[in-house]
SEVEX-106080 format. One record per residue (C-alpha): residue number from 1; x, y, z. Coordinates in steps of 0.02 Angstrom, whole numbers. Layout:
<patis>
PATI num     xx     yy     zz
PATI NUM      X      Y      Z
...
</patis>
This chain:
<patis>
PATI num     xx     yy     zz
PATI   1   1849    525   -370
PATI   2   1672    464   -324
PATI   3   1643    268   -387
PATI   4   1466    202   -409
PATI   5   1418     21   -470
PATI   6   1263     26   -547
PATI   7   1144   -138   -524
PATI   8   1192   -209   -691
PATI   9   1402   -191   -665
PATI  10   1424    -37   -737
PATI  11   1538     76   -662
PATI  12   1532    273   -644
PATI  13   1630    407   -596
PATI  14   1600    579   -521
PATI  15   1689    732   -470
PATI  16   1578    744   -307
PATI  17   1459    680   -215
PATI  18   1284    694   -282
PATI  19   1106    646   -239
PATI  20   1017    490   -284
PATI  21    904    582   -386
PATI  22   1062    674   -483
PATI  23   1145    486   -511
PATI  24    952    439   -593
PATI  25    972    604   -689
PATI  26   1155    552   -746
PATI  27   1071    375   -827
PATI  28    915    443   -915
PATI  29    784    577   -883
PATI  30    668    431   -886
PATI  31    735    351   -744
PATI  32    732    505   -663
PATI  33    561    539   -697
PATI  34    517    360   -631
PATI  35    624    363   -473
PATI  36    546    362   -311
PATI  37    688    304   -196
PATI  38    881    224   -210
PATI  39    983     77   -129
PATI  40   1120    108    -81
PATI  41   1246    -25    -34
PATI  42   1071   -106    -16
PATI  43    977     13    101
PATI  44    833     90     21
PATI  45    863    293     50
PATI  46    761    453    -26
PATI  47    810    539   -174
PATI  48    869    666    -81
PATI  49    978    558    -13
PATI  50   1157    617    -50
PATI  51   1299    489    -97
PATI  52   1472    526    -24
PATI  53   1582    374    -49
PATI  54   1602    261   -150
PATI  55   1430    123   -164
PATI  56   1327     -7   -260
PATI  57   1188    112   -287
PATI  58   1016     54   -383
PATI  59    857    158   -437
PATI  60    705     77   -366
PATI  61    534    119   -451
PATI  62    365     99   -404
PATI  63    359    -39   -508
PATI  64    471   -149   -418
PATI  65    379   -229   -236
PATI  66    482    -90   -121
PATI  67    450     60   -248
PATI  68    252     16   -224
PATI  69    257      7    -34
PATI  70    341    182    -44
PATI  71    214    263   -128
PATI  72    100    181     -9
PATI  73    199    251    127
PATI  74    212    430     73
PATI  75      5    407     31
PATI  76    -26    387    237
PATI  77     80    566    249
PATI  78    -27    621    101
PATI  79   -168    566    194
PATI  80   -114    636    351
PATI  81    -92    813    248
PATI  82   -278    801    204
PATI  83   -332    782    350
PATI  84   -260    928    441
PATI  85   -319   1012    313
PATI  86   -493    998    323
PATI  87   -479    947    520
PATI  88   -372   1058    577
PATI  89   -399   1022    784
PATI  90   -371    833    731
PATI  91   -226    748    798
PATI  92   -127    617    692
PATI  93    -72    483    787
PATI  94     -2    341    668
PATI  95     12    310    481
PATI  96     92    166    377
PATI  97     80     40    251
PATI  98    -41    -98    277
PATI  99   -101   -248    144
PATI 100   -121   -148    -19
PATI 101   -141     25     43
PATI 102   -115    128    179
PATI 103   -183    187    329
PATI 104   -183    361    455
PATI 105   -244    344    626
PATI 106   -296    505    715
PATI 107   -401    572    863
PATI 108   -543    706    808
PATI 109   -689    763    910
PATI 110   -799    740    771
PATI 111   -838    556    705
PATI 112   -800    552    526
PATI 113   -899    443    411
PATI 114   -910    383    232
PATI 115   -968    540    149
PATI 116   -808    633    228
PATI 117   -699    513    143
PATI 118   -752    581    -31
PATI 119   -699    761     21
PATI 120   -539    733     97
PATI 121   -483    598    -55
PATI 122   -510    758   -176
PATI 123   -429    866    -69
PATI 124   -273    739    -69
PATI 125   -282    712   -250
PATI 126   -263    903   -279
PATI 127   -136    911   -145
PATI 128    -52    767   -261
PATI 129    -62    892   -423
PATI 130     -1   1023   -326
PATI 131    177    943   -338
PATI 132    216    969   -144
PATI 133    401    928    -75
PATI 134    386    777     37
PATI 135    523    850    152
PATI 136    410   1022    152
PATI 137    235    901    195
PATI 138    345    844    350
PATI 139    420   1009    408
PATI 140    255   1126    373
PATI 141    136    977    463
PATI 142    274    960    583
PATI 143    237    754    554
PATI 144    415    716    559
PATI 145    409    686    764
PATI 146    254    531    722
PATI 147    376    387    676
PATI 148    261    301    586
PATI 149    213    450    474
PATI 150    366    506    463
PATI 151    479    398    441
PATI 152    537    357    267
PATI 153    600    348    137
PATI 154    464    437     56
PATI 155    430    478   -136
PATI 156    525    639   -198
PATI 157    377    733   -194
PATI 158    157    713   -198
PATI 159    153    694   -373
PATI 160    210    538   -395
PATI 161     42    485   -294
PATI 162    -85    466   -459
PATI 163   -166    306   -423
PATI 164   -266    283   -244
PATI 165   -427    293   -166
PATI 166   -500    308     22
PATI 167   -599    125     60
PATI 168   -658    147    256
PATI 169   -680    245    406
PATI 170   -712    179    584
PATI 171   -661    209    765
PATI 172   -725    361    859
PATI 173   -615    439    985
PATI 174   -470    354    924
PATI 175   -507    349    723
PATI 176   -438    251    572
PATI 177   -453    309    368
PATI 178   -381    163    253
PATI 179   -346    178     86
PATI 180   -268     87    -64
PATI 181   -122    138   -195
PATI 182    -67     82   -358
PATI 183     64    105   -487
PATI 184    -40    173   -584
PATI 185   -225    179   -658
PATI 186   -256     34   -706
PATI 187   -200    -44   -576
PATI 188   -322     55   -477
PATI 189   -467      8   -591
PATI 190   -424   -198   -586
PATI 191   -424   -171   -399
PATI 192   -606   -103   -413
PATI 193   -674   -225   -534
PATI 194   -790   -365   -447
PATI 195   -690   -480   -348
PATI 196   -682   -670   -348
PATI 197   -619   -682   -162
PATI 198   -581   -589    -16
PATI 199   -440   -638    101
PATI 200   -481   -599    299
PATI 201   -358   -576    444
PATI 202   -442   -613    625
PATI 203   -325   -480    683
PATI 204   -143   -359    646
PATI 205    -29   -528    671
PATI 206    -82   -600    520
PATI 207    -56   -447    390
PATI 208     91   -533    311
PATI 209     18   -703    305
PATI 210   -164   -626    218
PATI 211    -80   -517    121
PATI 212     39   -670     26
PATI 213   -122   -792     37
PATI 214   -190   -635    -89
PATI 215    -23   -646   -199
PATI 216    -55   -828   -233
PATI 217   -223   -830   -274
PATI 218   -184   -671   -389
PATI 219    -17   -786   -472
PATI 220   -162   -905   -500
PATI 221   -281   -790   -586
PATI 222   -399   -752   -450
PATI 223   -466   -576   -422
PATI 224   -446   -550   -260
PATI 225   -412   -420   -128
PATI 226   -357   -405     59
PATI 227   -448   -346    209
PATI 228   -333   -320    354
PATI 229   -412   -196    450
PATI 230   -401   -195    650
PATI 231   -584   -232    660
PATI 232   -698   -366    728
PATI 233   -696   -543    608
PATI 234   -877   -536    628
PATI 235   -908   -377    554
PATI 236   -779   -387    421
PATI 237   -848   -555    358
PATI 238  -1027   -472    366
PATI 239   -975   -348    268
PATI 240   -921   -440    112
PATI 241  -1054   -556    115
PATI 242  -1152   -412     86
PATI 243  -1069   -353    -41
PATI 244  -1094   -543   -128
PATI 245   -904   -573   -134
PATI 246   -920   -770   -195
PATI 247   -779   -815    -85
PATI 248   -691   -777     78
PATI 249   -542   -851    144
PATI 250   -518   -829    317
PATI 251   -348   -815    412
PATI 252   -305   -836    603
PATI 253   -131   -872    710
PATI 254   -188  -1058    672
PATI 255   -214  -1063    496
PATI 256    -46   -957    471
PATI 257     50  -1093    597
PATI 258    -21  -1224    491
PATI 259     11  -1119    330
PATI 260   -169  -1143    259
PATI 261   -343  -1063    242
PATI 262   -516  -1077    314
PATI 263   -633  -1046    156
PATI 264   -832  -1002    153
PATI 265   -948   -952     29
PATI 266  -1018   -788    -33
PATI 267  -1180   -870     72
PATI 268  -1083   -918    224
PATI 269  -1070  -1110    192
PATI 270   -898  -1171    267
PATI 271   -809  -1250    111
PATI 272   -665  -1315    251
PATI 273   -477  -1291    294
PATI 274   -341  -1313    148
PATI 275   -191  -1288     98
PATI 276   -153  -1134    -12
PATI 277   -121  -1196   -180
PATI 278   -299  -1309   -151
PATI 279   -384  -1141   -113
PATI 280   -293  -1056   -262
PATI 281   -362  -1200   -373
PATI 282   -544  -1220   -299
PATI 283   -555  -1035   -311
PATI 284   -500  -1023   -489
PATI 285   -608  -1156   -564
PATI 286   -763  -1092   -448
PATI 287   -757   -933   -501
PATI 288   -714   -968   -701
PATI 289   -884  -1090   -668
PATI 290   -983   -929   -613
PATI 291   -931   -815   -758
PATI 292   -953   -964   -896
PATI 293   -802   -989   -934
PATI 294   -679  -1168   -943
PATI 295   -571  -1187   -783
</patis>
């Protein structure tokens, strides 16, 4: 007889082994629906995944902070998918998570460029409709052998992918697309609405660090987004002051050893170094003093 704890104490038994996705199946059709992944005896494993012995076994959903990142995850192989779709002598090289999105790196005789994006984010959004197997993406792409593509665990399958959208190109020989990926709609949409501040890594050693600088500033009201691309400071800061972001915070290997942030203006005035919870409140009566409204 088969024993499995669920998160909450509650103990079940089965005849035989069965799959994570069968256990979600077992506890609602809701759950099921909503699964994109399991723990088991606290490693997160696909639905697929098939339980044998007896375990703690949870449900995770892409509403809980691992659920997200595997959407996210399975968007790069979604991406990747795209792109050897439309490219079809392009080479992927890498894929992953990164900051609120994703990203898929690839080699392509061609230079791809903004307009290109459009196309291959409808091609991956029908591609996302069509309901494809994540297991059959990997085997028909034959992305299994890239570890970062491949390696999971991935959603059940490309429908679970509603809520993401392609934000840059650049490279040339060797070439980067990154994208973000929500929950869900809305999500996307708040992500797209006019933001307050935009949090800057100088390079790939501070993702982590920029990307919980964002989490406070959003815990303290803030609209505010990530940019962790592997691209020069320079540019990136030119960038959004182009775009009249009011507020950027800049991050380095110093200001994550000292655990603070170097914050400028929308017009490039240096505001100074502080801690986070001083940018989080600077920021959020600032930008409540821009849009009229009481801090």
């Amino acid at each position: 007889m088969l024993q499995i704890t669920l998160p909450d104490g509650t103990l079940r038994e089965f005849d035989q082994p069965l799959s994570v996705s069968e256990l979600a199946s077992s506890i609602g059709l809701g759950l099921a629906r909503a699964a994109v992944a399991g723990r088991v005896n606290g490693t997160l494993v696909d639905c697929a995944f098939v339980i044998r012995h007896n375990a703690r076994v949870g449900i995770v959903t892409a509403r809980e902070p691992e659920g997200l990142e595997i959407l996210r995850r399975s968007c790069a192989l979604l991406l990747a998918m795209a792109i050897k779709q439309l490219h079809a002598r392009a080479s992927i090289l890498a894929g992953s998570v990164v900051g609120d999105g994703f990203y898929c790196e690839f080699s392509h005789s061609r230079t791809l460029h903004p307009d290109d994006l459009r196309l291959i984010e409808a091609r991956m959004y029908a591609l996302a409709l069509a309901n494809h197997s994540i297991r059959h993406v990997l085997a028909l792409y034959q992305l299994a052998h890239c570890a970062t593509v491949g390696a999971g665990p991935h959603a059940p399958s490309t429908n679970v992918l509603r809520a993401f959208s392609l934000a840059h190109v650049n490279g040339s020989a060797r070439q980067r697309i990154y994208g973000v990926c929500w929950t869900d709609q809305q999500e996307l949409d708040a992500w797209r609405a006019p933001q307050q501040a935009m949090v800057v890594s100088v390079d790939e050693r501070q993702i982590e660090y920029t990307q919980s600088v964002t989490d406070a500033l959003r815990r303290a009201g803030v609209r505010a987004n990530s940019d962790v691309r592997n691209e020069k400071i320079a540019d990136k800061i030119r960038q959004h002051r182009s775009q009249a972001v009011p507020y950027l915070l800049v991050v380095g290997e110093r200001e994550m050893a000292g655990d603070f942030v170097s914050l400028r203006s929308g017009e490039g005035e240096n505001l100074g170094q502080m801690n986070i919870a001083a940018a989080c409140e600077r920021l959020r009566g600032g930008t409540l003093a821009r849009e009229g409204a009481a801090p």
